[in-house]
C-alpha positions as CSV (number, residue, x, y, z in Angstrom):
1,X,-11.8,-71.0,-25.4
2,X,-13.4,-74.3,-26.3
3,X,-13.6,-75.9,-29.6
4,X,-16.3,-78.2,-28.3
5,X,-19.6,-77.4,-29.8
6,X,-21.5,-79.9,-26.9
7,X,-22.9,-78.0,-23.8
8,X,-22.1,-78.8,-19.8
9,X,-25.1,-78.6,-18.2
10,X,-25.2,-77.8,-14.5
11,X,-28.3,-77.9,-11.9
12,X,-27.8,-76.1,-9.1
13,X,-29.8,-76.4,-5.8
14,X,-31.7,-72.8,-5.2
15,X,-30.9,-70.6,-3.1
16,X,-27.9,-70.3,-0.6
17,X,-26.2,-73.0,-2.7
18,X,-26.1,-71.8,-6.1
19,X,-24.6,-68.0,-4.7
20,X,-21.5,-69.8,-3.3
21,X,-21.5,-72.1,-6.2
22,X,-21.2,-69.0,-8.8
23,X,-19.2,-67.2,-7.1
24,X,-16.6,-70.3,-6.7
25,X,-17.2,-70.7,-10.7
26,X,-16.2,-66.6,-11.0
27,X,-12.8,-67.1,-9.4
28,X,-12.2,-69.8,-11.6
29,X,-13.0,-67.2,-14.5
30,X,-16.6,-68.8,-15.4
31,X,-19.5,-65.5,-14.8
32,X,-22.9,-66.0,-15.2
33,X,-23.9,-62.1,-14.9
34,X,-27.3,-62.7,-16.1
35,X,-28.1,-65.1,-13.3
36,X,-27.4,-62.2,-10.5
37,X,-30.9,-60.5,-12.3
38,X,-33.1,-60.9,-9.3
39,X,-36.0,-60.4,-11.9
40,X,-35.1,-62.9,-14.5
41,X,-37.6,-65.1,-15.6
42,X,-35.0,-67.3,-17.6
43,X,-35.1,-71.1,-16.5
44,X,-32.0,-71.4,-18.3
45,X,-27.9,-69.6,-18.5
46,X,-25.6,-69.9,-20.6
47,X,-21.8,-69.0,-20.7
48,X,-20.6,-69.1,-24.6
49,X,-17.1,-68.7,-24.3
50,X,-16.8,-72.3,-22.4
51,X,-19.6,-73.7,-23.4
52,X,-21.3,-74.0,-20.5
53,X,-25.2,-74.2,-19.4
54,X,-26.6,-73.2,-15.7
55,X,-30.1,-73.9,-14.5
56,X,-31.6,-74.0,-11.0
57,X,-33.8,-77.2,-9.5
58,X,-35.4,-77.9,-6.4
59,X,-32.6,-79.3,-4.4
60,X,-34.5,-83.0,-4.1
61,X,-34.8,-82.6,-7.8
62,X,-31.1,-82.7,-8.8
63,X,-29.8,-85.9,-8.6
64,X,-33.0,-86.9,-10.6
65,X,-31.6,-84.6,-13.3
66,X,-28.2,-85.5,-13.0
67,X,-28.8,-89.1,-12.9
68,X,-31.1,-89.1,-16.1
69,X,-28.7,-87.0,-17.8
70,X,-30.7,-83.6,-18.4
71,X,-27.9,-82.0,-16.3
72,X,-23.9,-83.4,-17.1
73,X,-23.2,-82.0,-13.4
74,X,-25.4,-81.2,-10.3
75,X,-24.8,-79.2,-7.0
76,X,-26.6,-79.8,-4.0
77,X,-26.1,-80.8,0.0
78,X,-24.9,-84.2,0.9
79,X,-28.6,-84.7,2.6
80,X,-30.0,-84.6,-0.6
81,X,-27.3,-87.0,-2.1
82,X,-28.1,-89.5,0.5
83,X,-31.9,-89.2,0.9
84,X,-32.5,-89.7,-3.2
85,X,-29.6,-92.5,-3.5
86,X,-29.4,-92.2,-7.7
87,X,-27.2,-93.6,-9.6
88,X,-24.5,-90.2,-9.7
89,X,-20.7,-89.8,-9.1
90,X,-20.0,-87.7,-5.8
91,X,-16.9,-86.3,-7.0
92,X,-16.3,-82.8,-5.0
93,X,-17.0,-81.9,-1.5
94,X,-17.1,-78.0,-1.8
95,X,-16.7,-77.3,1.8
96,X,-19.6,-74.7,1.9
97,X,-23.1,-75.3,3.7
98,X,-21.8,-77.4,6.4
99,X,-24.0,-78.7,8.9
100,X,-25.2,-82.0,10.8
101,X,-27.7,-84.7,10.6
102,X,-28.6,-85.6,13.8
103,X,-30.9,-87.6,16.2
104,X,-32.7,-85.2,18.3
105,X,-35.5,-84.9,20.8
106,X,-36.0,-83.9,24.8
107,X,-32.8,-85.3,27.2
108,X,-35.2,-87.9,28.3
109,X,-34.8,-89.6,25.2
110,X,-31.2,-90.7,25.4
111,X,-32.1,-93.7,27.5
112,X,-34.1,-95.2,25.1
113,X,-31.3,-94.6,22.3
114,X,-28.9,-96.2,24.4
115,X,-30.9,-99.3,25.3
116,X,-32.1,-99.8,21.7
117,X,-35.4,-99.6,22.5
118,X,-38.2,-99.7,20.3
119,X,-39.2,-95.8,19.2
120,X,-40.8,-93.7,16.5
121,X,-38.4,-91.8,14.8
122,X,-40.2,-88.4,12.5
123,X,-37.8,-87.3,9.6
124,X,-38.1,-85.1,6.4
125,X,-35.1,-88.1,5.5
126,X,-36.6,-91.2,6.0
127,X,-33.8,-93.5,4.0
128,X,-31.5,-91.2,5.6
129,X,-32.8,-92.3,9.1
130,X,-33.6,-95.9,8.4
131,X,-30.0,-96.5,7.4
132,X,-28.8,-94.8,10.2
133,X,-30.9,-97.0,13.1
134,X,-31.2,-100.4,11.2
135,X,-27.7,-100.5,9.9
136,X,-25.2,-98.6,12.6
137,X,-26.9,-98.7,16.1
138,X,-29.0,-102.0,14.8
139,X,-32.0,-100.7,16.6
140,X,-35.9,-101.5,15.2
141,X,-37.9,-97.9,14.9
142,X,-41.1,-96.6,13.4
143,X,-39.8,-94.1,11.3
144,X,-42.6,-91.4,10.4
145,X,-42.5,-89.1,6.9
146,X,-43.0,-85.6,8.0
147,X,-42.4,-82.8,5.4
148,X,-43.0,-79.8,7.8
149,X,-41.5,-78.5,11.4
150,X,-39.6,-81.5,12.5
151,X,-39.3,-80.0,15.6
152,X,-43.1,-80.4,16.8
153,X,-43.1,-84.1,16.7
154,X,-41.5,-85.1,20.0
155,X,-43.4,-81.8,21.7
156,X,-46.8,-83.3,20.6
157,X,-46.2,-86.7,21.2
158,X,-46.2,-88.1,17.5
159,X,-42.2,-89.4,18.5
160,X,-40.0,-89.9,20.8
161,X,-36.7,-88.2,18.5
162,X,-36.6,-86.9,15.1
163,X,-33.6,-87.2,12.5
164,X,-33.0,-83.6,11.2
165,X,-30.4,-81.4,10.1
166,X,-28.9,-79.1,12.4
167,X,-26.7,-75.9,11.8
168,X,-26.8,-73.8,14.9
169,X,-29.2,-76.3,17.1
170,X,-31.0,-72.6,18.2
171,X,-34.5,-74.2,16.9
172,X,-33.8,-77.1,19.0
173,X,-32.2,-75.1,22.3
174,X,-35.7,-72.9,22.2
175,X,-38.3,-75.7,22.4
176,X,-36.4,-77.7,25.1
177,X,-34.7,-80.4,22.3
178,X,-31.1,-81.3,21.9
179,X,-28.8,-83.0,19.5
180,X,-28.7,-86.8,21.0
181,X,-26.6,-88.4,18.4
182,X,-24.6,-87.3,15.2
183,X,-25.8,-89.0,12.2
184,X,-23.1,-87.4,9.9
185,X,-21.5,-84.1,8.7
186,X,-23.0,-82.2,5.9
187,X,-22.0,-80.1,3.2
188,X,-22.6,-79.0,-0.5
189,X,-21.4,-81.8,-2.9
190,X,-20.7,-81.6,-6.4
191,X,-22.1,-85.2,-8.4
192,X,-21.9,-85.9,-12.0
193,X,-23.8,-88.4,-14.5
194,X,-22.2,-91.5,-15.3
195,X,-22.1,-91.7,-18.5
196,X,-21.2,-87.8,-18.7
197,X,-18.0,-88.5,-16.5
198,X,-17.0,-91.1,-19.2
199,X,-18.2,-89.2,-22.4
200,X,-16.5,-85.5,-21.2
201,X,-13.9,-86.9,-19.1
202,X,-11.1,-84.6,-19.7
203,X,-13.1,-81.3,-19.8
204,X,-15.4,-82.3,-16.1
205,X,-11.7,-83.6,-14.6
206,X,-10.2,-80.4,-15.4
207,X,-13.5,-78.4,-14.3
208,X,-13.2,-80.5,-11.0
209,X,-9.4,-79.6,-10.4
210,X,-9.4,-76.2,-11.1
211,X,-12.5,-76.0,-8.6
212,X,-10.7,-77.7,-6.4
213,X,-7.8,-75.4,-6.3
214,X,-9.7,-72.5,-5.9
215,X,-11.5,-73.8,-2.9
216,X,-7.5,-74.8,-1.6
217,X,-6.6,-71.0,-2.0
218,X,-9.4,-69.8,0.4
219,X,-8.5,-72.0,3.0
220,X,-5.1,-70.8,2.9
C-alpha cells in the first residue's frame, strides 16, 4: 500500500499501553500478529504492507527514543511526557490509561498545603512535583526522589505528602492517605520527533487522523 521504501518506527510503552495501542492500530487496519506471541523473543515488529516498525521500551525510555530519533513516533502516559521534558511533539491524546497526579498524604496535611508552609514532598516525579509547588501554589518544599512505594513516606515520617499518580485512590483509602490536591489528569499520549513530523509529514498527519477517527467512533 505504500511506495515509500523508509520505515515508521514506533516505541511503545510495555504493558497495558501497548495492548490498547495495537488494538487501536487493528481497527485502523494496521496488525502486528506476531507481537500477540507471548513467547517472542523479538525486540523488534514489523508490518510490510505500510511500512511500519513496532518495538517496546521502558515507558521513561520513550521520549529519549523519540526525541533522538531511533523511534519516528512514541506512545506512552502524559506522566512520562512531563517528568522527561524532551524535545517531542505531543500530538494525540488517546483517551485510554486515564488517571491523576495528585498531592497526597494523611487529612492532617491539608493545613499545611493551604498555608504554604514549608514541607517535604516524596515523588517517583520530582520535575513533575517541583513544577507543580514552585510554579502554581508558589510554595518552597523539599522534594525527595523515591523510586519505590510512594505511599510509605508520609506513614514513616520521611514527608509530610507525596505527589503520585492515582487511578482508583484504593492504595491510598487502605493506609489512612487521601488525594489532597489534583496536580493534573492523565492519560496515554502519542508524541513524535521533530524532525520526523517535518520529514514524513503527510504519511504521520494521515496516521494521526485516521487514529483519531477511530478513537471518535468508540466514543460514539
Amino acid at each position: 500500500m505504500c511506495d515509500e521504501t523508509r520505515y515508521l518506527t514506533f516505541a511503545l510503552g510495555k504493558g497495558r499501553l501497548a495492548k490498547k495501542t495495537l488494538a487501536l492500530f487493528e481497527q485502523i487496519g494496521i496488525e502486528m500478529e506476531e507481537m500477540k506471541d507471548p513467547d517472542t523473543r523479538k525486540l523488534i515488529f514489523t508490518n510490510e504492507e505500510y511500512k511500519i516498525r513496532f518495538f517496546l521500551a521502558k515507558g521513561p525510555d520513550v521520549p529519549t527514543y523519540v526525541e533522538y530519533g531511533a523511534a519516528d513516533i512514541g506512545v506512552v502516559g502524559e506522566d512520562t511526557i512531563l517528568e522527561e521534558n524532551r524535545n517531542i511533539y505531543e500530538v494525540l491524546d488517546l483517551g485510554f490509561g486515564k488517571c491523576r497526579m495528585c498531592v497526597c498524604g494523611p487529612a492532617s496535611a491539608k493545613e499545611l498545603l493551604n498555608h504554604h508552609e514549608r514541607i517535604r514532598v516524596a515523588s517517583k516525579y520530582p520535575r513533575i512535583a517541583k513544577d507543580y509547588f514552585y510554579n502554581k501554589k508558589h510554595q518552597t518544599v523539599e522534594i525527595i526522589k523515591l523510586n519505590g512505594s510512594i505511599e510509605l513516606a508520609p506513614i514513616v515520617g520521611l514527608s509530610e505528602v507525596i505527589v503520585d499518580i492515582v487511578e482508583t485512590g484504593s492504595t491510598l483509602r487502605e493506609n489512612g492517605l487521601e488525594v489532597l490536591e489534583e496536580v493534573c489528569p492523565l492519560s496515554a499520549r502519542m508524541v513524535v520527533n521533530q524532525v520526523s513530523m517535518k520529514m514524513e509529514h503527510d504519511r504521520i498527519t494521515d496516521l494521526i487522523s485516521a487514529l483519531r477517527k477511530a478513537l471518535e467512533n468508540e466514543e460514539a
